[in-house]
N, C-alpha and C positions, 0 to 999 in steps of 0.2 A: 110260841114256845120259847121259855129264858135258859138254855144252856149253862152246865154249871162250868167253871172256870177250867175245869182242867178238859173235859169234853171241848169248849170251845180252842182253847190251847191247840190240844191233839187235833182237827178239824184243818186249823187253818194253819200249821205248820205244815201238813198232806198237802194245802191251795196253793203253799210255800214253794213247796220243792217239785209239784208238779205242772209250775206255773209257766210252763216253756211255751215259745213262738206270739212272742207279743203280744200285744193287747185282748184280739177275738180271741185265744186260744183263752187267756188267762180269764176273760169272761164267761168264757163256758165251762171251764173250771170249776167258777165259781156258784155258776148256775146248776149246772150237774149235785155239787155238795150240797148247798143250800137253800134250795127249791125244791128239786127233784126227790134228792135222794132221803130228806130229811128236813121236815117242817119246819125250818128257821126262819126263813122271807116267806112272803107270798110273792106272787108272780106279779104284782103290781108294787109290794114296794121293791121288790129287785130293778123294775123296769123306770120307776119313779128317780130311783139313786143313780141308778145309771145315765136315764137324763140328765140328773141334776151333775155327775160328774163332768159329763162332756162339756159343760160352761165351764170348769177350773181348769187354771193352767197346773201343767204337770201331769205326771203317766195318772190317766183314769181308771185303769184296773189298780191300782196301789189305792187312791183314794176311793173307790168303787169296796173294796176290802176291806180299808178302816172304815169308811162309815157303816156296812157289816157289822163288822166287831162293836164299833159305837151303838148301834140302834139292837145289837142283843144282849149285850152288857155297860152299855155307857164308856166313860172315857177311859178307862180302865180296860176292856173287851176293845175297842177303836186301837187303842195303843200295842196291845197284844198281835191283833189283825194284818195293823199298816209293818210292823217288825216282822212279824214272820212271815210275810211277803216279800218283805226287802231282804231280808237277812241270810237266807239260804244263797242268791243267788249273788248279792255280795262277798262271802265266800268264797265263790266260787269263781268269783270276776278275780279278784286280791290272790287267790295262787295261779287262775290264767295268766293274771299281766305281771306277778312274777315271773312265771315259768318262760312268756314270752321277752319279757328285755333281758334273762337272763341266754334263753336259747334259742328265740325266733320264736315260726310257726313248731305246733305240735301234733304232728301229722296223722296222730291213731287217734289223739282230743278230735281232732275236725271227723275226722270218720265215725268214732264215736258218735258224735252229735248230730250228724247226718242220718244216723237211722231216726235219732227222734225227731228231729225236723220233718222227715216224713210221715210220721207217725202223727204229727201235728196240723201236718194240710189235710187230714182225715179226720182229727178232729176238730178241727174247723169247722171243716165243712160241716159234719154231723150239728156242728152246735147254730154254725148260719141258719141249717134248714129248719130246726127247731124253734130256732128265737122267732124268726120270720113265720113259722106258722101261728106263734100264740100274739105276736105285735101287728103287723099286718091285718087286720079283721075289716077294715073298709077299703075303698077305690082311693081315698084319697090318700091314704095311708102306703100302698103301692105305689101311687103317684109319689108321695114324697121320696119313700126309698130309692125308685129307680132314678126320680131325676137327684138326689143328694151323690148316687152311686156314677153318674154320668159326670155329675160337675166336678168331682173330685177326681177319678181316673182321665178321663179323658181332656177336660179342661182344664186340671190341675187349682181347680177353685181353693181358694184360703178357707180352711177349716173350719174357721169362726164364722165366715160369712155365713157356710152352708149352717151351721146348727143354727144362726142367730136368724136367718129366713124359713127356716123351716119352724120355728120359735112364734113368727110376725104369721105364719097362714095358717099357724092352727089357733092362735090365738083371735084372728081379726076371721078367718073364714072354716073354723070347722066350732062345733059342740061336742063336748065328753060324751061318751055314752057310759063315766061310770057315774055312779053317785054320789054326790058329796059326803062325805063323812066329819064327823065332830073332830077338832085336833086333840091327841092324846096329851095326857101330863106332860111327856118330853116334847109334845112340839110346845108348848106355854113357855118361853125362856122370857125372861126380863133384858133388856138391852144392857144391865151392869154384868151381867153375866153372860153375856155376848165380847162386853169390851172387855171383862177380866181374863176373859180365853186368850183375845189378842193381844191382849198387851202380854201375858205369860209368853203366849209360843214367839211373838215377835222379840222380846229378849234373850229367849233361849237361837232363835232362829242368828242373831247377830252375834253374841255372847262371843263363842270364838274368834269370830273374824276383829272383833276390839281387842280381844288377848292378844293374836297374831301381832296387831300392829302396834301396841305397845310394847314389844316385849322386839318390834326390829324385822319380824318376819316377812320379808316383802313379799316374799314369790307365796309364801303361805296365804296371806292378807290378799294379794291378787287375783290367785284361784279361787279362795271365799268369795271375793267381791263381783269376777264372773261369772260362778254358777250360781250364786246370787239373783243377778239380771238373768241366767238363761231362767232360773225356776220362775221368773216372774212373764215372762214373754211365753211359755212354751203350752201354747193353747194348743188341742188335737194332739196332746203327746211329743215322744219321741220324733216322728215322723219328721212333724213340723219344723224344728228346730237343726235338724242335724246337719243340715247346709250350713247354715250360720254357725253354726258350733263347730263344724270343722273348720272353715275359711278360717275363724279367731283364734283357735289354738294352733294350727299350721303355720298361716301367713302371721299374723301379727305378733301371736306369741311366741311360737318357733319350741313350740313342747315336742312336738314331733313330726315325725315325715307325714305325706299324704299316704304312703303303701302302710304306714305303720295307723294310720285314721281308719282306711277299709280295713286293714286287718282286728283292730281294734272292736269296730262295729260287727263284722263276723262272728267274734267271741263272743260281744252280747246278745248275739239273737240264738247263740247254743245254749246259754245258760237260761236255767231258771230267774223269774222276777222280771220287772219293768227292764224294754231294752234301753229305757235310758241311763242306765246301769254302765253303757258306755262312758258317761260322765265318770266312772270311775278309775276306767283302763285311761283316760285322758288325763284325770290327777294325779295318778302313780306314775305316768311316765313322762311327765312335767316335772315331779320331786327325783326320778328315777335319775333323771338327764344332768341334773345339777346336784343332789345331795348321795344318790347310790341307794340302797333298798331301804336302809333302816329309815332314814327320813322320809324316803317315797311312802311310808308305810304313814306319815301326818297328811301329806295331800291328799295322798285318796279319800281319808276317813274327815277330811275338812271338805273333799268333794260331796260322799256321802252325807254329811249332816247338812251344807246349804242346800242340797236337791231334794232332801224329803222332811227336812222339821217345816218347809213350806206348806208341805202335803199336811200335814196334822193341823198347820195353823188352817187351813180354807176349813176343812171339815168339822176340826168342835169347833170353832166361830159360826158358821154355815147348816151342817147339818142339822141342828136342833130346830131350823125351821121349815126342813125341807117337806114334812108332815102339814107342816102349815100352809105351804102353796096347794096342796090337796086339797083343801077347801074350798077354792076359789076357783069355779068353773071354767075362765078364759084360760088363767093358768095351769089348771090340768090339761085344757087341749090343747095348751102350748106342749105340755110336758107327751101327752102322747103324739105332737106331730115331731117332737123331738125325739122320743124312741123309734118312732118309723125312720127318722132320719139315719139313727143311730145303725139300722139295717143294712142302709145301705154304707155307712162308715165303714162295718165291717166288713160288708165285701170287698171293698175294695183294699184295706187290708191284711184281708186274707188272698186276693188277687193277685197284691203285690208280694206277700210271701212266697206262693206258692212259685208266683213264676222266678224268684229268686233262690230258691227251692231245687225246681224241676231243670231252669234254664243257667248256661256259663254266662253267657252274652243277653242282654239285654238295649237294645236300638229307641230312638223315637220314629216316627212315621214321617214323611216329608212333608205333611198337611197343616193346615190349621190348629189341629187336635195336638194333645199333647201326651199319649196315652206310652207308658213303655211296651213292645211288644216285642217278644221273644226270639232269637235268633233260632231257625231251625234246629239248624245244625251243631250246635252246642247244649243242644236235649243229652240230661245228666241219666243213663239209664242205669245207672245203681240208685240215685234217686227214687225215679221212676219206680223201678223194682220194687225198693223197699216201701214206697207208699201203697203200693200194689196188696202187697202183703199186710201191710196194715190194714187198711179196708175190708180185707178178709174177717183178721183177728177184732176189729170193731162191730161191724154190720153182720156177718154172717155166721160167725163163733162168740160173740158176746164175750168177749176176753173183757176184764177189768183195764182200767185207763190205765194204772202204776204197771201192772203185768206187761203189756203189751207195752209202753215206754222202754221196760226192762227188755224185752226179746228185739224189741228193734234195736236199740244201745247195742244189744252183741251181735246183733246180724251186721247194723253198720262195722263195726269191728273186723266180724269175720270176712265181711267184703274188704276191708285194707287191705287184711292179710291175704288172701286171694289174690291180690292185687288186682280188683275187680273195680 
């Protein structure tokens, strides 16, 4: 079914602004809209994109979005997708890291956003157990999940490894059980129109950062040239990267404190969009520290354009074939040992929200293992509570996802005020 533009608009501005709690949350989001609710994917190219997103660097639910938008309207529908993904939640980062270098933390914002976070490990969860029922359909498939879901939590494995071996044993040691199918008109691309994609987004991708430095801007020209590099290294997301992205803006670049990096990374896991959206709370109070608001108001938005015109370059160069590895049997069982992988991805991302969520304190174990586990005693029970309550309004009352957001939003609230 081909959406007409203003339909698709309305659609994925809803995926926009209810895209909280990282990545699993923003995939079930997306799965919910556009599978479930409403014939747009099928449950195999949902699971196919998705695969094919977790090979690109940069937030996968953003690209998992645009190419959406791209394969129900072309680059037109892509471009509409990847924006109103980003855009909401960039908004809403840009008057956070105002409000914070002007006044700190903002202490009814975190409560606020604490009811949806809770609201969020519930749908999660709902969305893990779902995904996992329709991807998971073989032993080996289980097998891959659980051990992608071990190597990543508990042995802290590189992201890439795990998707790129779980890629090498479906490919070398499983068979599809789907059936080949013929590639559509849009997977047939010519390779001049593979390099005319790249070479467009890769001028538009630089364009700024050559203004910048003609024009004298160093610290402008800097931040372009580092989130630059981070969009080019930042394979499995946010997650991946944010060590190294804090060390270079802290230590080397001295944009800001370490309490003001956590607090930063905070804000973005309350808003809506990709949490690497904290690349932006990092540019504004880089420009903030040296020029004051109104310039800080150029780095951020020189943050935002090198972290996501990357995003558009992988997807229209890339996704016009991704129809096309469908065809070829070793690589669709790569691509399904890579959605079973993808399973277990998301557990453990949702593992690790949750327990940052539920728990103040987080420890490592004294073992070999490298798993974080929760400090007792710094179990957050308004947290607690409030996910409580969600699970209710999800599973038991069938509340609407936007609904229930909104009732938790004011319950967190009303617990501030309580002082609860």
């Amino acid at each position: 079914m081909t959406p007409s533009l203003p339909d698709l608009t309305r659609i994925f501005a809803r995926i926009g602004w209810m895209s909280f709690g990282g990545p699993a949350a923003q995939i079930a989001v997306m799965h919910r809209e556009l599978v479930e609710d409403r014939p747009w994917l099928t449950e195999r190219q949902f699971l196919n994109a998705l695969s094919f997103c977790m090979l690109l660097p940069g937030p996968e639910a953003m690209q998992l979005c645009t190419y959406a938008g791209w394969r129900l309207r072309g680059v037109t529908g892509g471009m509409i997708a990847g924006l109103l993904f980003v855009l909401p939640g960039a908004m809403v980062m840009l008057c956070l890291a105002y409000a914070y270098a002007r006044w700190g933390q903002v202490p009814m914002v975190e409560a606020v956003f604490l009811g949806v976070k809770a609201a969020v490990v519930i749908v999660v969860l709902q969305a893990l157990l779902r995904l996992a029922k329709k991807t998971l359909q073989r032993r080996a498939h289980w097998a891959i999940a659980l051990t992608s879901f071990v190597a990543l939590y508990a042995f802290d494995a590189p992201f890439p490894l795990v998707i790129l071996t779980a890629a090498c044993v479906g490919m070398i040691g499983m068979t599809s059980h789907h059936s080949a199918v013929s590639p559509t008109p849009s997977a047939k691309v010519s390779p001049y129109r593979t390099l005319r994609q790249a070479a467009i987004w890769l001028v538009l991708w630089f364009a700024p950062i050559l203004l910048a430095y003609n024009m004298g801007a160093e610290t402008l020209t800097t931040v372009g040239l580092f989130f630059s590099k981070l969009a080019v290294v930042s394979f499995g997301g946010a997650y991946a990267v944010l060590a190294y992205m804090a060390q270079e803006a802290v230590t080397t670049h001295g944009w800001l404190s370490p309490a003001q990096m956590m607090d930063g990374l905070g804000l973005a896991e309350t808003t809506p969009g990709p949490l690497i959206l904290v690349t932006e709370f990092v540019g504004y109070m880089a420009g903030f520290g040296l020029f004051g608001p109104v310039l800080a108001l150029l780095t951020a938005a020189m943050t935002l354009w090198v972290t996501f015109v990357p995003c558009f370059l992988w997807i229209f160069t890339a996704a016009p074939h991704v129809e096309w590895l469908t065809t070829r049997p070793r690589l669709t069982s790569a691509l399904d040992a890579i959605s079973a992988a993808v399973v277990g991805v998301i557990a453990n991302l949702s593992l690790w929200f949750a327990l940052h969520v539920f728990f103040n304190q987080l420890t490592r174990a004294d073992t070999g293992f490298a798993p974080s586990l929760p400090v007792i005693s710094s179990l957050n029970y308004p947290a607690a509570l409030l996910a409580a309550i969600a699970a209710l309004l999800l599973f038991r009352l069938r509340v609407s996802l936007p609904l229930t957001l909104l009732i938790m939003a004011v319950m967190g609230a009303g617990l501030h005020q309580l002082g609860i």
